[in-house]
C-alpha positions in Angstrom: 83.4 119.9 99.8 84.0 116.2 101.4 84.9 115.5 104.9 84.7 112.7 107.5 82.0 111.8 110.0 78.8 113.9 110.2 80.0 118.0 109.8 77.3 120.8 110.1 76.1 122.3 106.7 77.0 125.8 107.6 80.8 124.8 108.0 80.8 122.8 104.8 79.1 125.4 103.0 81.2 128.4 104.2 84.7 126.1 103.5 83.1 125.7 100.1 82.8 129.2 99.3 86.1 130.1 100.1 88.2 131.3 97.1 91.0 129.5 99.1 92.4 126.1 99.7 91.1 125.3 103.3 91.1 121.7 104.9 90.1 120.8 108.6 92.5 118.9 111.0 91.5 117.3 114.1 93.4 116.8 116.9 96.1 114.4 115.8 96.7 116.3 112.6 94.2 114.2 110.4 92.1 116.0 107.5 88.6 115.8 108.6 87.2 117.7 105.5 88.6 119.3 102.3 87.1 122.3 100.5 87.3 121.6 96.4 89.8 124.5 96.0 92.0 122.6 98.1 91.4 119.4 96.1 92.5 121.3 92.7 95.4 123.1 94.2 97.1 120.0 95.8 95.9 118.2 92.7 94.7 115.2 95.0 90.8 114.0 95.3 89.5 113.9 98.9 89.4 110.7 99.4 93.2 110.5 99.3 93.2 113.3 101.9 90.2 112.6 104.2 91.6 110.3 107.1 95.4 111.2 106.5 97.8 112.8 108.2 98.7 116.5 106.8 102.0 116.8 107.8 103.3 113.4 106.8 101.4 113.5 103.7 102.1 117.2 102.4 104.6 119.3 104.3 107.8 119.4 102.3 110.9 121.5 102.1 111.6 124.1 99.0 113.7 120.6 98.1 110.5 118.2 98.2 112.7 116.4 101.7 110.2 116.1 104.7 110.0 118.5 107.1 110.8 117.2 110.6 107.4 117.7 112.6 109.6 120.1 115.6 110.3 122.6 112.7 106.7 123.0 111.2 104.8 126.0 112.2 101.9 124.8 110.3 102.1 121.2 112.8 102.7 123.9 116.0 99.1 125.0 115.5 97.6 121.8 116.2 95.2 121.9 117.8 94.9 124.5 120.2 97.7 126.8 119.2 98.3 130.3 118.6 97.3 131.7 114.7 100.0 131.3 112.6 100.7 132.6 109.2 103.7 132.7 107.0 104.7 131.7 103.2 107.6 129.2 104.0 105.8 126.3 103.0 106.1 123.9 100.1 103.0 121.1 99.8 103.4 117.9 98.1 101.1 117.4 95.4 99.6 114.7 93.5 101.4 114.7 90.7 104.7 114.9 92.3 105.2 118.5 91.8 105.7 121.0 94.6 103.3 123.4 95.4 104.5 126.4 97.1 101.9 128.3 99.6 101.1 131.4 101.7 99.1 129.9 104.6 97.2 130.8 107.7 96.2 128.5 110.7 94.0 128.6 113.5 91.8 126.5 116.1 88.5 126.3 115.3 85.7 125.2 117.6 82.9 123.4 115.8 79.9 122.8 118.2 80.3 120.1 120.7 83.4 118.1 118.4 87.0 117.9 119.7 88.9 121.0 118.9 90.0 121.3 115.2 92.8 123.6 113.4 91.6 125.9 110.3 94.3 126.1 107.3 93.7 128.3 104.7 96.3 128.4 102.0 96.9 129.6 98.2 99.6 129.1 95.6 102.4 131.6 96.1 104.9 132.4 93.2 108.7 132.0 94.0 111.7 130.7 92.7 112.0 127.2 92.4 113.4 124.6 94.2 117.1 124.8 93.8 117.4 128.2 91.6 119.6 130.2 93.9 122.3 127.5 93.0 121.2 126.3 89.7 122.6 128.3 86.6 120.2 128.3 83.3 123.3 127.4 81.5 124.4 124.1 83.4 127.7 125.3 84.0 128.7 125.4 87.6 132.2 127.0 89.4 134.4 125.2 90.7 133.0 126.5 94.1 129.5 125.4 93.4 131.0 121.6 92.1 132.6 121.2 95.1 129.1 122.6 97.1 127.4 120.3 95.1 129.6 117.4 96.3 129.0 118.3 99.5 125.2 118.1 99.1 125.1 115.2 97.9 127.1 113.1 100.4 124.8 114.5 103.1 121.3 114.8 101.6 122.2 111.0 100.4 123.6 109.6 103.6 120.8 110.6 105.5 118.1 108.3 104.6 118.3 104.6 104.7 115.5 104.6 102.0 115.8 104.2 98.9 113.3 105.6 96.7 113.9 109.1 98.8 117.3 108.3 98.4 116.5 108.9 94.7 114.6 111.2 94.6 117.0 113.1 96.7 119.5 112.7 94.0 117.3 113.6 91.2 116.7 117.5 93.0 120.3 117.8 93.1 121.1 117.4 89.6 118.0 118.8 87.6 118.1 121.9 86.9 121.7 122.0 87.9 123.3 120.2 85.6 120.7 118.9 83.1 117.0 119.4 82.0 116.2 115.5 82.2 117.5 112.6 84.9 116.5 109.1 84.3 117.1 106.6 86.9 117.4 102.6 86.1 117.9 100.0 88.6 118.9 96.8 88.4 117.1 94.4 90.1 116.6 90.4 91.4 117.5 88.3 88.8 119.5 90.9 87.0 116.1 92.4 85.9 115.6 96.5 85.3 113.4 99.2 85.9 113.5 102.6 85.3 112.6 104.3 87.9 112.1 107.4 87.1 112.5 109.9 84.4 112.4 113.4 85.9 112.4 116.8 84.1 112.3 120.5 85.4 108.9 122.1 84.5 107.9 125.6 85.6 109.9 125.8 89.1 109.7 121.8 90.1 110.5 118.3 89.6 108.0 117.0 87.1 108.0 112.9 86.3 107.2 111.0 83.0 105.1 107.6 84.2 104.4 106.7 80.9 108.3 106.3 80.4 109.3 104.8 83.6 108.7 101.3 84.3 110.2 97.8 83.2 113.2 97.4 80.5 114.3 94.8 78.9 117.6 92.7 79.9 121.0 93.9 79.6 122.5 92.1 76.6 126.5 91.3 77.5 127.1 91.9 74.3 126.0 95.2 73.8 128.2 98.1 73.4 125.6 101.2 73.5 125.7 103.8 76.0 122.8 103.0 78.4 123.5 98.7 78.1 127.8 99.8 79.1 126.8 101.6 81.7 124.2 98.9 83.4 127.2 96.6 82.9 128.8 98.7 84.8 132.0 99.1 82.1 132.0 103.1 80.9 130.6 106.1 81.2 129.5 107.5 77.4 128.1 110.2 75.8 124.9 109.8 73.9 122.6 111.6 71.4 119.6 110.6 69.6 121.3 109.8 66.2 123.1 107.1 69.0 119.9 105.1 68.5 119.4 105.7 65.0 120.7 103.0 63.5 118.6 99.3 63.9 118.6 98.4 67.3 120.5 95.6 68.7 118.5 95.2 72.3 115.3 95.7 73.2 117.3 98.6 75.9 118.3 100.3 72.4 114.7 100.3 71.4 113.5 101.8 74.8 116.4 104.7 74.6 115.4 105.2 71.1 111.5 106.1 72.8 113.1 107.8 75.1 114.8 110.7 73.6 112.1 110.9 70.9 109.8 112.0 74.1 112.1 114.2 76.0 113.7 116.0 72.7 117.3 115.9 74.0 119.8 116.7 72.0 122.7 115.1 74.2 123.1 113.0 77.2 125.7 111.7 79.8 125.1 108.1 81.3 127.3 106.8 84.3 127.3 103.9 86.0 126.0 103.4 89.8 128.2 101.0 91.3 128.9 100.0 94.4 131.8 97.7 96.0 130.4 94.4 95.2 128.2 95.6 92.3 126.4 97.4 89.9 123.1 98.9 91.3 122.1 100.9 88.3 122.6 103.5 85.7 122.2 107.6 86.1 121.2 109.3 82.5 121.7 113.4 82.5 120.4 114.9 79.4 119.5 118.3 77.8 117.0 119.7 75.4 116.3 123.1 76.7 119.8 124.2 77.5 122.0 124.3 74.6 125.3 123.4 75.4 127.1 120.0 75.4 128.1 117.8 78.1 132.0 118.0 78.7 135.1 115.9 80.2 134.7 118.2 83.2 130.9 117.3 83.3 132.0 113.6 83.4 134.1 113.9 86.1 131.7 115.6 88.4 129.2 113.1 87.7 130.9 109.9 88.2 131.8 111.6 91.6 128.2 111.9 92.2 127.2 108.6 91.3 130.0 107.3 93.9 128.5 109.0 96.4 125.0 108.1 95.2 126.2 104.3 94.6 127.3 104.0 98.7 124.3 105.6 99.7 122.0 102.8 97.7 124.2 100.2 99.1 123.5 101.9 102.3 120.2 101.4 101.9 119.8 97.9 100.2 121.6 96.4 103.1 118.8 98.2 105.5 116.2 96.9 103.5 117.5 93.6 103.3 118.0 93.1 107.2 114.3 94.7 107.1 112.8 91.9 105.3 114.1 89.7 107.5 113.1 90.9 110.3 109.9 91.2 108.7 110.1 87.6 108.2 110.9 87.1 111.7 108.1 89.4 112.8 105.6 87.2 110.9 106.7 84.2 112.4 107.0 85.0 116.1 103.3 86.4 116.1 100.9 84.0 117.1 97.5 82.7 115.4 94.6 83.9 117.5 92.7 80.5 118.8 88.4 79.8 117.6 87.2 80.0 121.3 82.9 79.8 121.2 81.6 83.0 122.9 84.6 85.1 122.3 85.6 86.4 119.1 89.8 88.4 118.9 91.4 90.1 116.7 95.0 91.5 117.1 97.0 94.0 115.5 101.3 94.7 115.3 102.2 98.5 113.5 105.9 98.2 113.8 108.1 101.9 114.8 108.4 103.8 111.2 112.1 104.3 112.0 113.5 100.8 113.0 114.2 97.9 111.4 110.5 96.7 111.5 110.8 94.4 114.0 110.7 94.9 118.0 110.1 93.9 121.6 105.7 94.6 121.6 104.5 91.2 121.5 100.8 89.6 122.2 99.6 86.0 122.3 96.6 83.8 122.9 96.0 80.3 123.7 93.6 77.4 125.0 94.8 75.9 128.1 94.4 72.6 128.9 91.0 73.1 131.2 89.3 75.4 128.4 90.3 78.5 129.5 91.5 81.1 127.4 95.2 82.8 128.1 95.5 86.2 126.8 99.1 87.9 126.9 100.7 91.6 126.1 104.1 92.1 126.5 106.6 94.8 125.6 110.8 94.0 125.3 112.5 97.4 125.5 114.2 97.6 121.8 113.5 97.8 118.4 116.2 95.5 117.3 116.8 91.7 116.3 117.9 91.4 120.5 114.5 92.6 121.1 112.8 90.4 119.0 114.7 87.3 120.0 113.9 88.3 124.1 110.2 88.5 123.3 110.2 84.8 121.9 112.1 83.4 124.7 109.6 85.4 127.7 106.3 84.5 124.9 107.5 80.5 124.7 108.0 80.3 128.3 104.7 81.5 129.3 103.3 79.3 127.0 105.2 76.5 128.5 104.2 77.2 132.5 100.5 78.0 131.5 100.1 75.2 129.6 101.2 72.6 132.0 100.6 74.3 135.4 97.0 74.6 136.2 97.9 77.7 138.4 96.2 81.7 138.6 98.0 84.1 136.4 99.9 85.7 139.5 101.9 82.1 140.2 102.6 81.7 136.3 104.2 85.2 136.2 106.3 84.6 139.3 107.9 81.6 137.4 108.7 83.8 134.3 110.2 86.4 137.0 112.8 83.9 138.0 113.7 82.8 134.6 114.2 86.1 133.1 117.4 86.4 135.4 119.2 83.9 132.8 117.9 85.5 129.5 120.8 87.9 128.4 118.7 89.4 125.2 115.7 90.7 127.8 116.8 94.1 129.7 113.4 95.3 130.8 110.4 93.9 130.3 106.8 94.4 131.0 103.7 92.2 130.8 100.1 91.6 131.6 99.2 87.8 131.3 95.3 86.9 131.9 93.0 84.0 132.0 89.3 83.8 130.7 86.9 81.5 131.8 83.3 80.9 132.8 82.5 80.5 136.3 80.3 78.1 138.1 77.5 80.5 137.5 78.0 80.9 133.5 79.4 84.3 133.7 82.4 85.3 131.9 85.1 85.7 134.7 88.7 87.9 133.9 91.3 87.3 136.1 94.8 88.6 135.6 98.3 90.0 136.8 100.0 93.3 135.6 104.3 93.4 135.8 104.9 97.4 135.0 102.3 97.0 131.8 100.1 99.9 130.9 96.5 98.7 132.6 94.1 96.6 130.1 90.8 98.5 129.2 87.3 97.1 129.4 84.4 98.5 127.6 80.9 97.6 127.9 78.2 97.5 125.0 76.7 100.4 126.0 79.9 102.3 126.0 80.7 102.5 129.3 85.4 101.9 129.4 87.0 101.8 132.8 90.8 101.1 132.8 91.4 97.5 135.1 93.8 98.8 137.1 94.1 96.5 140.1 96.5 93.4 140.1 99.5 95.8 139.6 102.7 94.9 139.7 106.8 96.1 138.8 108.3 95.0 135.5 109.1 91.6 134.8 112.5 90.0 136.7 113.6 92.7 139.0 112.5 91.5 142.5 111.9 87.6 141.4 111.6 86.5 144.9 108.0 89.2 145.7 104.4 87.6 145.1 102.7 89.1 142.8 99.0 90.3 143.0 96.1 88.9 141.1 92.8 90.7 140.4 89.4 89.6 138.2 86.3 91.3 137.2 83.3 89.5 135.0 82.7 90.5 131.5 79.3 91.0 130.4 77.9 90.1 127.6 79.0 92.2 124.2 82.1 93.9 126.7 85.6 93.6 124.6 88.7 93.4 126.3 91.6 95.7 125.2 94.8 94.6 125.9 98.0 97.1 124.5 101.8 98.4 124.4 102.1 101.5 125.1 102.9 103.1 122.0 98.8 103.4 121.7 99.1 105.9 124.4 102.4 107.2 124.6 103.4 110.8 122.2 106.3 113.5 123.2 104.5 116.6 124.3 101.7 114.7 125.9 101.3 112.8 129.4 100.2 109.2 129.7 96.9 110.5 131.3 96.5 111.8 127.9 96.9 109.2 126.4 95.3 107.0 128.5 92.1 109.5 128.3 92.2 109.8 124.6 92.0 105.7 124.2 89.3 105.7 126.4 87.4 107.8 124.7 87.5 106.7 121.3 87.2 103.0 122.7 84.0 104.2 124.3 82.4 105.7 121.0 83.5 102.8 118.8 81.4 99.7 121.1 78.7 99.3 118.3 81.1 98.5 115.6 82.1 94.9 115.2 85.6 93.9 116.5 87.1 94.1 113.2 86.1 97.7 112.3 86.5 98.6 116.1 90.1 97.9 116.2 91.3 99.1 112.6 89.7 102.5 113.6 90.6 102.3 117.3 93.8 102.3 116.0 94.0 104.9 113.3 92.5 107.5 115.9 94.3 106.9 119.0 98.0 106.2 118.0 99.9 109.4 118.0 100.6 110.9 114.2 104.4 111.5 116.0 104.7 108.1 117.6 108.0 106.4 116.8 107.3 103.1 119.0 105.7 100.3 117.7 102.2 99.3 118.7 101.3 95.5 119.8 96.9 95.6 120.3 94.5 92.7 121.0 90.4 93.5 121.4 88.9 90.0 122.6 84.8 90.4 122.6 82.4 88.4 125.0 79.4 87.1 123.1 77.6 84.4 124.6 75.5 81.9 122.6 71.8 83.5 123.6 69.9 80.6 125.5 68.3 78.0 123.3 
């Protein structure tokens, strides 16, 4: 039995003796502790469960797709929901099988820790994944092609990633039309990889690791199956007696390995190819089921691999325009300046579902009279528009602070007026504060808040209060009010915790909730150095369903003691 932080005996004792998988959640939906039935039937060690989310990391369909968090029941019972029980549940395990459950959960109250949620689960024979339209035989009606078809386009169009995009594809096909489905990509610099070799095994989607990996180069010279097919020239038929003969490519000698592991007796390999290229090569082959591939077999999986072949290009265009705004990203977030007395740290999680880049910003920088500016902004958008706003507001504070000696309330009022003329910024929100000592040697905050979610101070002794005066609205709707100032001193060990508010914000839940549960956790992690105390800030207070991205910067007061 393994779990996190400091559980009592008696509960790790009595989830040990279970004769039942059982795991503790916590309040977001992390596993807090794991029983070691659990860890056999998910085939995962706790260490790759403790501290993870449950439902992103093991709730699947019968298909092995996510399951969208509003349609668990499992999730609905965290924490502080009604029992629930049922045997609809399929569990990702870690050998990239499926594991299908019958499953109970229910809060449980542990002493004086936050409310948790009690699962109990245990395999649960059924059919497999995809047997209610998969014949033993391979042979499919013309009804169940054209269903087929169907499936495809949509399970395919529906992700913009492509590894799930793949593995999407492979469900579809094994057992319907094959016992084995190897995948190989083409890469940069014309390179390949196989991706994956996949073969149904007792109900699920069992992979071959030791098969998958790098190939060697497609020779243009080459006229076997798998090397046509990369070139993007022919669909062919293949058998092991194709790669009998002496090899003439170090592909041929791979394929030769290949159905000497697998045993099939006959394969079909089509090209995946999009508009403007050739993205790959789809294998289908059989060793348990008897029969031959056909011209009709052909057919239906060329149309397949169309639809499969848009779908990757679909998705290689997302990931490109990712990367650069990745790239982007990188560059528009600042270095953190070496001020004695204050050590910062800063962290960016971009939203899961957008193109990685987005409007929560921070910065931090040494005026000209010592003084250090501290800044957290949030551009509404998670696009390239978004990103581009957030630069033009983050370089023109920089500009007004640095060369106007002025509180923070003045330097905002500036920025007010000349967010009228900036097109890419529709809403905008901001608290912009200054750091200095004061004539008696204390650490003195003062600051302005435009519409931002209030910064949070926390003592060494673990005392938080959210600063909340020196309010404002958002940035450039009524240019022409004064804004408010506020300051407060810092003693010595308090950090500073400036934030967007996807730290706080989660559907289902108020701000004040939010609000209270970063307080809290802020409060009980003021020991830990500033590194430590923001990484696990972090991981406990941002919402397991948040799909905003999250812009955090701690900055810690430690004086030099008196020599």
């Amino acid at each position: 039995m393994t779990g996190s932080g400091s559980l009592p005996d008696a509960i790790t004792r009595a989830l040990d003796a279970l004769g039942t998988g059982a795991c503790l959640l916590d309040e977001q939906g992390l596993i807090i502790a794991v029983n070691t039935r659990a860890e056999h039937l998910l085939a995962r060690p706790a260490s790759e469960l403790i501290g993870q989310d449950a439902h992103a990391l093991l709730h699947r369909t019968r298909h092995g797709h996510p399951v969208p968090r509003a349609q668990c029941r499992i999730q609905q019972s965290v924490p502080d929901g009604p029992t629930q029980q049922g045997e609809d549940e399929w569990l990702a395990r870690g050998d990239a099988t499926l594991l299908p459950v019958a499953w109970l959960a229910t809060p449980c109250h542990i002493g004086d820790r936050p409310p948790a949620t009690l699962v109990l689960f245990h395999h649960a024979q059924r059919p497999e994944p995809n047997a209610h339209s998969a014949p033993a035989t391979g042979r499919l009606t013309e009804l169940e092609r054209l269903a087929l078809l169907a499936e495809t386009t949509t399970l395919l169009t529906s992700t913009l990633d492509i590894h799930e995009a793949l593995r999407r594809l492979i469900t579809l096909v094994i057992p319907r039309l094959a016992d084995w489905a190897v995948i190989d990509l083409i890469m940069e610099r014309d390179e390949v990889d196989r991706f994956a070799v996949a073969h149904a095994a007792k109900g699920t989607v069992a992979f071959r690791e030791d098969l998958q990996g790098p190939m060697p180069p497609v020779p243009q010279e080459s006229q076997m199956p798998l090397s046509r097919a990369l070139r993007g020239v022919a669909s062919s038929f293949a058998g092991p007696e194709t790669y009998q003969g002496p090899p003439d490519s170090g592909i041929a000698v791979e394929q030769r390995r290949l159905f000497e592991a697998t045993g099939m007796h006959t394969a079909i390999m089509v090209p995946l190819r999009s508009l403007h290229d050739v993205l790959g090569a789809l294998t289908l082959g059989r060793a348990d089921q008897p029969e031959h591939f056909t011209p009709a077999d052909t057919a239906l999986l060329q149309d397949i691999a169309r639809r499969a072949s848009l779908a990757l290009e679909n998705a290689r265009l997302y990931q490109r325009q990712r990367k650069v705004a990745e790239t982007m990203q990188r560059h528009l977030l600042p270095r953190l300046p070496r001020t004695p007395g204050r050590s910062m740290t800063a962290r960016y999680l971009p939203a899961p579902d957008a193109s990685e880049v987005g409007g929560d910003w921070y910065d931090a920088f040494t005026l000209t009279d010592g003084a250090t500016a501290l800044a957290i902004g949030d551009v509404v958008g998670h696009d390239l528009d978004a990103a581009a706003g957030m630069a033009q507001l983050r370089n023109m504070l920089r500009a007004y602070a640095l060369s106007q000696q002025k509180p923070p309330s003045k330097i905002v009022e500036w920025l007010d007026r000349a967010t009228l003329d900036i097109a890419e910024v529709a809403m905008a929100t901001l608290v912009f504060a200054r750091m200095s000592e004061n004539n008696a040697g204390q650490c003195e905050l003062s600051w302005t808040n435009a519409g931002h979610p209030p910064p949070l101070l926390v003592t060494h002794e673990g005392v938080a209060r959210y600063l909340t005066d020196g309010h404002g609205i958002l940035l450039g709707v009524t240019p022409e009010r004064v804004r408010p100032d506020a300051t407060a001193q810092l003693p010595p060990g308090a950090t500073l915790l400036l934030y967007t508010d996807g730290l706080i914000e989660s559907p289902g839940h108020s701000l004040d909730e939010g609000l209270e549960r970063l307080r809290r956790h802020a409060a009980s992690l003021a020991h830990r150095p500033l590194e430590p105390f923001t990484d696990e800030l972090l991981a406990r207070s941002r919402p397991p369903d948040n799909d905003d991205d999250v812009a955090l910067l701690a900055v810690r007061y430690e004086p030099a003691p008196p020599s």
